[in-house]
C-alpha positions as CSV (number, residue, x, y, z in Angstrom):
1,X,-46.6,59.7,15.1
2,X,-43.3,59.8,16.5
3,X,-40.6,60.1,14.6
4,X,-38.7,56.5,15.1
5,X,-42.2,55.1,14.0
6,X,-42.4,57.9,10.5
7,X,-38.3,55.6,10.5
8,X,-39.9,52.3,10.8
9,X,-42.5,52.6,8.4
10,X,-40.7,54.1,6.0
11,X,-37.6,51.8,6.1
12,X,-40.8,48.8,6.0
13,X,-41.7,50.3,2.0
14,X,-38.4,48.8,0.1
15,X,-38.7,45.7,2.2
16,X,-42.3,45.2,1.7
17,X,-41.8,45.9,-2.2
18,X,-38.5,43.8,-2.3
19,X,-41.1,41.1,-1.3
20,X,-43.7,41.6,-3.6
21,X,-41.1,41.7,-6.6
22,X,-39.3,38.1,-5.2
23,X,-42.6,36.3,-4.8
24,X,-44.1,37.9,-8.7
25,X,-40.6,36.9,-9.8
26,X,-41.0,33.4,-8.4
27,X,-44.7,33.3,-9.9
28,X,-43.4,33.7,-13.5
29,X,-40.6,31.1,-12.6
30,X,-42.6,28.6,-11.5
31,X,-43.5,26.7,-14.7
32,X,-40.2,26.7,-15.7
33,X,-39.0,25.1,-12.5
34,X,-42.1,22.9,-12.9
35,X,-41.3,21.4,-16.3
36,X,-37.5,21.3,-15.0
37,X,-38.6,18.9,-12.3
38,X,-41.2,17.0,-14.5
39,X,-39.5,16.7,-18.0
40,X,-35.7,17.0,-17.3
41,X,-34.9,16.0,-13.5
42,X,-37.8,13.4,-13.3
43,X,-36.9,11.3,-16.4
44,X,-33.0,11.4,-15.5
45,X,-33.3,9.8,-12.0
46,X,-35.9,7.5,-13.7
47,X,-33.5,6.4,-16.0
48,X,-30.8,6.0,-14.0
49,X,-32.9,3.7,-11.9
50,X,-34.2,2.0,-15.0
51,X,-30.1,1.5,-15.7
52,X,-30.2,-1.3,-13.6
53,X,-33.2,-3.0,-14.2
54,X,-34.4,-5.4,-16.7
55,X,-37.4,-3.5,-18.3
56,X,-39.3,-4.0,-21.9
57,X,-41.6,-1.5,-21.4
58,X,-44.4,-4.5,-20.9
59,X,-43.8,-5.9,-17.8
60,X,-42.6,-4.3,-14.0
61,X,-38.6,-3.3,-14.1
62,X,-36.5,-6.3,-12.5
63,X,-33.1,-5.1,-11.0
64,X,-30.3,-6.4,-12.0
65,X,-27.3,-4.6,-10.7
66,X,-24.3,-3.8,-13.0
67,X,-25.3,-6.3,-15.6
68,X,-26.1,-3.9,-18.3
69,X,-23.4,-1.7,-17.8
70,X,-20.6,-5.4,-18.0
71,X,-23.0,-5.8,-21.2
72,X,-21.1,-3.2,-22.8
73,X,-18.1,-4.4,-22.7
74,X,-19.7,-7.4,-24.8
75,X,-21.8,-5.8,-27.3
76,X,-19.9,-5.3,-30.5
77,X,-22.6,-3.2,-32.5
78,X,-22.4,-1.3,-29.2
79,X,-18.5,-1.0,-30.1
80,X,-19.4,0.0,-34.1
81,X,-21.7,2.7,-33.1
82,X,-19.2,4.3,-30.8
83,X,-16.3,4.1,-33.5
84,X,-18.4,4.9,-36.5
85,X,-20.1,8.0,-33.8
86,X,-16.2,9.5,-33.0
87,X,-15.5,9.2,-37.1
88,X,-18.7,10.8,-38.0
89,X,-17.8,13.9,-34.7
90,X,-14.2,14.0,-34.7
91,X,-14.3,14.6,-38.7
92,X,-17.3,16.9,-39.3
93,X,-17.4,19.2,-36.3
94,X,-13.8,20.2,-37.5
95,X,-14.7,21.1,-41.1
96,X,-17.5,22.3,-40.5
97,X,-15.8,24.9,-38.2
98,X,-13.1,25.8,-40.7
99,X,-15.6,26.4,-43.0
100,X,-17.8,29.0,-40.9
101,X,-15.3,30.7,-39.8
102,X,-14.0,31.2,-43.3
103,X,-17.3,32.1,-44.4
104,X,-17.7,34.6,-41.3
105,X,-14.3,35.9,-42.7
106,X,-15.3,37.0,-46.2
107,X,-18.7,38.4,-45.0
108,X,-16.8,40.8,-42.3
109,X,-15.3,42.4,-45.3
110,X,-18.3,44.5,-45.6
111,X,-19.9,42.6,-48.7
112,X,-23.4,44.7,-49.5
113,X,-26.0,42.8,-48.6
114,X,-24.7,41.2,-46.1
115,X,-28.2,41.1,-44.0
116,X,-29.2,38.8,-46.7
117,X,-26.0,36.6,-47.2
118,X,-26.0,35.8,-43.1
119,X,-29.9,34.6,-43.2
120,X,-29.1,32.4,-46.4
121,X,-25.9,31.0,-44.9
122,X,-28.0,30.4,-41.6
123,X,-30.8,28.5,-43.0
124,X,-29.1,25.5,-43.6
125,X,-28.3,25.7,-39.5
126,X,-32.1,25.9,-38.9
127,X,-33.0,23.0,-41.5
128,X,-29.6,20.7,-41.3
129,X,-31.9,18.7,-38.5
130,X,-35.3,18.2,-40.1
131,X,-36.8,15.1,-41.6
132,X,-37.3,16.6,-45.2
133,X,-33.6,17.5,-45.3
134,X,-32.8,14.4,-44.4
135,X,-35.4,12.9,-47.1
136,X,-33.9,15.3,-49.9
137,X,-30.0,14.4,-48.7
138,X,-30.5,10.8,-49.1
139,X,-32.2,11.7,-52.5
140,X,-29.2,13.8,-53.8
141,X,-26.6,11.3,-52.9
142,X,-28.9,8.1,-54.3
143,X,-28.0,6.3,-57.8
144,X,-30.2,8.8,-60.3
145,X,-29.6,11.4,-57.6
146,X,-28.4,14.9,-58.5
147,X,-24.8,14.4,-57.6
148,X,-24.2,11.3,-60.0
149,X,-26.4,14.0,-62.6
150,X,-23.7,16.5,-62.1
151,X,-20.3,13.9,-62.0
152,X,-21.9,12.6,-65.4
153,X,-21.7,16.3,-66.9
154,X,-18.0,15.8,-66.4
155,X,-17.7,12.5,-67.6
156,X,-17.3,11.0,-64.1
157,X,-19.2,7.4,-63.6
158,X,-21.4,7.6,-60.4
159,X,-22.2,5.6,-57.1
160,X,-25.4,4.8,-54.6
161,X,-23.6,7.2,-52.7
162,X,-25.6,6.2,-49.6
163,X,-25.7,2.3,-50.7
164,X,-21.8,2.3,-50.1
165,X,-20.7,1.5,-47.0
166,X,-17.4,3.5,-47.6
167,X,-18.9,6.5,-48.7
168,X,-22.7,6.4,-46.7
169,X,-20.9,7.7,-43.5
170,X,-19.0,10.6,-45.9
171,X,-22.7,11.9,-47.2
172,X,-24.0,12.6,-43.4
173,X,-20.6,14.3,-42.9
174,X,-21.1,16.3,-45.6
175,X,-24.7,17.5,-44.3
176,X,-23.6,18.2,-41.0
177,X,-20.5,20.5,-42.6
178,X,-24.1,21.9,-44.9
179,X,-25.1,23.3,-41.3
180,X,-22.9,25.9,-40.5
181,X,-24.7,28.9,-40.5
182,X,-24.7,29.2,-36.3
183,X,-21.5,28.5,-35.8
184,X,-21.0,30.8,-38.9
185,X,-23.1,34.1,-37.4
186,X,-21.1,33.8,-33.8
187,X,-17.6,33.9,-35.5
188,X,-19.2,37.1,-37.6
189,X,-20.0,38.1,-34.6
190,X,-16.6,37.4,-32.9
191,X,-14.8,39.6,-35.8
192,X,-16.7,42.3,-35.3
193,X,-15.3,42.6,-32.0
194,X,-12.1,43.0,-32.6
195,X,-10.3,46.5,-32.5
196,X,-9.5,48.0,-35.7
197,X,-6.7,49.6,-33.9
198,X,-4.9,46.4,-33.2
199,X,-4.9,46.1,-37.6
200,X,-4.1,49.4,-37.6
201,X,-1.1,49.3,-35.7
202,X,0.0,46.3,-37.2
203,X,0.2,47.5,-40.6
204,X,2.4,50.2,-39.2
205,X,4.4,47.8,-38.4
206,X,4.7,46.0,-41.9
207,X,2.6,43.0,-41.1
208,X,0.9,41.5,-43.8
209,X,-2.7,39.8,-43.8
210,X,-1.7,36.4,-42.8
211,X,0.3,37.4,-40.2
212,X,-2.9,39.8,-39.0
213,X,-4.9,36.7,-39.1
214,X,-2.4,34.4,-37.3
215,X,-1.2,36.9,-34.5
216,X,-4.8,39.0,-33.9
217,X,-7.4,37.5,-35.2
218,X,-7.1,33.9,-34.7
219,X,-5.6,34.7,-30.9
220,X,-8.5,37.2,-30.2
221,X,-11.3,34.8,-31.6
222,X,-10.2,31.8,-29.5
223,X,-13.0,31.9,-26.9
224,X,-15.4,32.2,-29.4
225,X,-14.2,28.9,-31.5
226,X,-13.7,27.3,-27.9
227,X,-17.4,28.2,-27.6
228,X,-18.4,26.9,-31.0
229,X,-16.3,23.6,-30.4
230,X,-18.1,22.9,-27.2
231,X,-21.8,23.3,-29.0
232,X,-20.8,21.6,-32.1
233,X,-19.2,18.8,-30.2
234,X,-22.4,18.1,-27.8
235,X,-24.7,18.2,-30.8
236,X,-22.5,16.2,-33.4
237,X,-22.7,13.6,-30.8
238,X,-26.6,13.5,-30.2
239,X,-27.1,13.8,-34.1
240,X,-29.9,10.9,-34.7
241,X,-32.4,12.4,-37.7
242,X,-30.1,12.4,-40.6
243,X,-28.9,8.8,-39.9
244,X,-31.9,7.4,-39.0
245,X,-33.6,8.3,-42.1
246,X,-31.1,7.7,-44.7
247,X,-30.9,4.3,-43.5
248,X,-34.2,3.8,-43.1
249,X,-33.9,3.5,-39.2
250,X,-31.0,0.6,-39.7
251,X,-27.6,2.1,-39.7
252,X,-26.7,0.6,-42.6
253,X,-25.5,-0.2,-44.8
254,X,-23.3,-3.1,-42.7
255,X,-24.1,-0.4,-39.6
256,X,-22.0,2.3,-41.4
257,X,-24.5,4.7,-40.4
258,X,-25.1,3.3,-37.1
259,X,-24.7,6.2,-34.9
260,X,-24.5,5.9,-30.8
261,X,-28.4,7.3,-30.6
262,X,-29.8,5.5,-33.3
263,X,-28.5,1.8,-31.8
264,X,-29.8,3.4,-28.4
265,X,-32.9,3.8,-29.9
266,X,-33.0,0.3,-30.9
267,X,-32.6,-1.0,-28.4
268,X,-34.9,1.3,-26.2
269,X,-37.9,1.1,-28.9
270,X,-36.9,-1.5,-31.5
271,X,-36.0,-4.1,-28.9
272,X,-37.9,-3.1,-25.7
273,X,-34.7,-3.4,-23.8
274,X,-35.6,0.0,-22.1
275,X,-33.0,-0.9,-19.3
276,X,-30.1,-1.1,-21.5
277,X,-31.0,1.8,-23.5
278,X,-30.7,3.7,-20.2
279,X,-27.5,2.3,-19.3
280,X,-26.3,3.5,-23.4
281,X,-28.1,6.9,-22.2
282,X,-26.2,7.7,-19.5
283,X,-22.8,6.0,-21.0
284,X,-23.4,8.8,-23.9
285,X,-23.3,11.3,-20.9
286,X,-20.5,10.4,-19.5
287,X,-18.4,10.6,-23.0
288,X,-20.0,13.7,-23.6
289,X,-19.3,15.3,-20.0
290,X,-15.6,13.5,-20.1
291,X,-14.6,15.3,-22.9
292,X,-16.1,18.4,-22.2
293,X,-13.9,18.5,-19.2
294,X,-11.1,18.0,-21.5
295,X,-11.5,21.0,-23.3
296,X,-12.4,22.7,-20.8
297,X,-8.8,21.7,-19.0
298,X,-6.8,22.2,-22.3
299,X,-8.5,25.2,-22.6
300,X,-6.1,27.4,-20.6
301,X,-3.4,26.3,-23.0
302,X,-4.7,28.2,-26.4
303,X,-7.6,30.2,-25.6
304,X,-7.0,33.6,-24.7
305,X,-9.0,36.5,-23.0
306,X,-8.7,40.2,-22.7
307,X,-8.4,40.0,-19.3
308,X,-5.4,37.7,-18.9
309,X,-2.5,39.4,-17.5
C-alpha cells in the first residue's frame, strides 16, 4: 500500500468514528426530540390556532379572528384573576425568598446535622404542590382547624380562615412561603461559594457582620437570588393545585382565590370555551415572558458577577 493510501485510511478512522458517535448520539436523542415535537411544540401551535377559533371541545373549531383576544378587555372575572394572581406572586415569591435565604444563612454556620436539617427544610419544596397538602392546608386554616386550636391556647377568638375572603388569599400565601426548601438549598449552595478570604480580610479591616453581609455576601449572592427570582416568579404564576382545592375548584370565596389558571381552566373545562382558554393561555405567556425580560434588563443594574470588570 503506498504510503498516501496507509494517510488516507488512517485520517478516514476519527472521521468514520466521529460518525458513528453523532448518529448513536442522535439515537439516544431521538425520543426526546420526539416528545418535544409531540407534547410541547405540537400542542402550542395547536393552541395558538385554537386562539382564534370558537371551539367547545364538541363540535369542529369556527375561526373567529381577534374576538377572544377584544374579549379580554371585557371580562371582569378575567380582570379579578389577574389582580388577585399579581397579589398572591408579587407578595409570596418575595417572602418566601427572604425567608430561604435566611434559613440557608443559619445552616451555613456549620450546624451538626446539617444533612438532615437541608432534607427536612426541602420537603416542604417537594410536597408544597400536591393534592394532600393542599387537602391538609385547607384543614388547618378551617373553623375547628389547628390554627384556631392553637390562637384559642392564647385566648385569641378564631376565623374560617379560608371562608374569609380577606384572609383565604393570605392562607395560600402562607403555603407557598411553607415551600422554600429549593430556593432554600441553592442559596446554601450560593454561600458556600463564597471565599473565606474576602471575610477574612474584611475583619482586618474592622468590619462587622452586617456590613459582611451587606458588602460581600449579599453583592456576591446576587446571581443566585436573580436565579431564584426568575424560578419562583414562573412557578408562583402557574400555581393552580393549592387554589383549586381549597376552593373546591371555585375561587372563592367571592373569587378571592381565583387565580389566572384556575379561571383558565374554567373556562377551558368547566365551560368548554376551549378557544378562549387558549387565548388566556397564551395571554399568561406573554405576562410571564414580559416580565422575565424585565428582570432580565434590570438585571445589569444590581446583579453582579466575578467576571465584571
Amino acid at each position: 500500500m503506498s504510503a498516501l493510501g496507509e494517510l488516507r485510511r488512517v485520517k478516514g478512522q476519527p472521521v468514520s468514528r466521529q460518525r458513528k458517535q453523532n448518529k448513536a448520539a442522535f439515537l439516544f436523542l431521538l425520543p426526546w426530540f420526539i416528545g418535544l415535537a409531540l407534547i410541547t411544540i405540537g400542542p402550542m401551535v395547536a393552541s395558538f390556532a385554537l386562539s382564534f377559533t370558537r371551539y367547545n371541545l364538541l363540535s369542529p373549531p369556527r375561526f373567529i379572528g381577534f374576538e377572544n383576544y377584544v374579549r379580554m378587555f371585557e371580562d371582569e372575572r378575567l380582570h379579578k384573576a389577574l389582580a388577585v394572581t399579581f397579589q398572591y406572586v408579587f407578595i409570596s415569591v418575595p417572602l418566601q425568598l427572604g425567608l430561604a435565604l435566611l434559613l440557608a444563612i443559619v445552616l451555613d454556620r456549620g450546624l451538626r446535622g446539617l444533612s438532615l436539617y437541608r432534607s427536612a427544610f426541602y420537603l416542604p419544596s417537594l410536597l408544597g404542590g400536591s393534592v394532600a397538602i393542599a387537602i391538609l392546608w385547607r384543614q388547618l386554616f378551617g373553623v375547628d382547624g389547628l390554627v384556631n386550636v392553637v390562637l384559642g391556647w392564647v385566648g385569641i377568638e378564631g376565623q374560617g380562615w379560608i371562608s374569609n375572603p380577606e384572609t383565604a388569599l393570605g392562607t395560600l400565601m402562607v403555603l407557598n412561603v411553607w415551600t422554600f426548601g429549593a430556593p432554600m438549598v441553592i442559596f446554601l449552595a450560593g454561600l458556600r461559594q463564597i471565599p473565606v478570604m474576602y471575610y477574612e480580610a474584611a475583619s482586618v479591616d474592622g468590619a462587622n457582620r452586617r456590613q459582611q453581609f451587606r458588602h460581600i455576601t449579599l453583592p456576591m449572592l446576587t446571581p443566585i437570588i436573580f436565579f431564584n427570582l426568575i424560578l419562583q416568579l414562573i412557578g408562583a404564576f402557574q400555581s393552580f393545585t393549592q387554589a383549586f382545592v381549597v376552593s373546591g375548584g371555585t375561587g372563592g370565596p367571592v373569587d378571592s382565590t381565583l387565580f389566572y389558571t384556575l379561571y383558565l381552566y374554567q373556562q377551558g373545562f368547566t365551560s368548554l370555551n376551549m378557544g378562549y382558554a387558549s387565548a388566556m393561555a397564551w395571554l399568561l405567556l406573554v405576562i410571564i415572558a414580559a416580565l422575565t425580560a424585565i428582570n432580565f434588563w434590570a438585571s445589569k443594574y444590581w446583579v453582579f458577577y466575578d467576571d465584571q470588570d
